[in-house]
N, C-alpha and C positions, 0 to 999 in steps of 0.2 A: 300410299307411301308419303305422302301431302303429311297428313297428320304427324307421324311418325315423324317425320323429320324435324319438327320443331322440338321433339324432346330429344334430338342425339349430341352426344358431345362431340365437336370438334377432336379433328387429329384420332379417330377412335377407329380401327377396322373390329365392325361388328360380327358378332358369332351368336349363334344359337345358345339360348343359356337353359338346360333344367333344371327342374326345381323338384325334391324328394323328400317326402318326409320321414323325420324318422320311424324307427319300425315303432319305439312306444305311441307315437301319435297317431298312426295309421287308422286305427279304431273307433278312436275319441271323434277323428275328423267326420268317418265313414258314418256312423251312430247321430251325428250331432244334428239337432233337430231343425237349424238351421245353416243349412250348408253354403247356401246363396252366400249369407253374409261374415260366415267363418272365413272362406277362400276367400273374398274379398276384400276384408280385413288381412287375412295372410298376405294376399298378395299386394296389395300399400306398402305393409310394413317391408318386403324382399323392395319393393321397386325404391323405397328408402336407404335400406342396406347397401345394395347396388349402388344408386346414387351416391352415399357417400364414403365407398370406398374407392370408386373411378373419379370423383373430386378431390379425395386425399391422394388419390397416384397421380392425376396431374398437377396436385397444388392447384386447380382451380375453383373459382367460387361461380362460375356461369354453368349453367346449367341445358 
């Protein structure tokens, strides 16, 4: 939880968040010859998203 703590926002009660893809992508993902680095590129760009839309609802720039 060490780790984890330094990337959470103040003021913030955390919840479980999933993550779904759509049903067009479902396929493309499953097939893809590279999965290791598809999903992990997916998941940068959500932990991006995320990030900045709970910096745009608190109007903060800390992170």
């Amino acid at each position: 939880m060490v780790k984890i703590g330094v990337h959470l926002f103040p003021r913030v009660s955390y919840q479980q968040v999933v993550l779904t893809l759509p049903e067009q992508l479902r396929i493309p993902f499953h097939n893809h010859s590279n999965q290791k680095r598809l999903y992990s590129g997916f998941m940068v760009l959500v932990e991006a998203c995320l990030s900045a839309l709970i910096q745009a609802h608190f109007k903060t720039d800390t992170y």
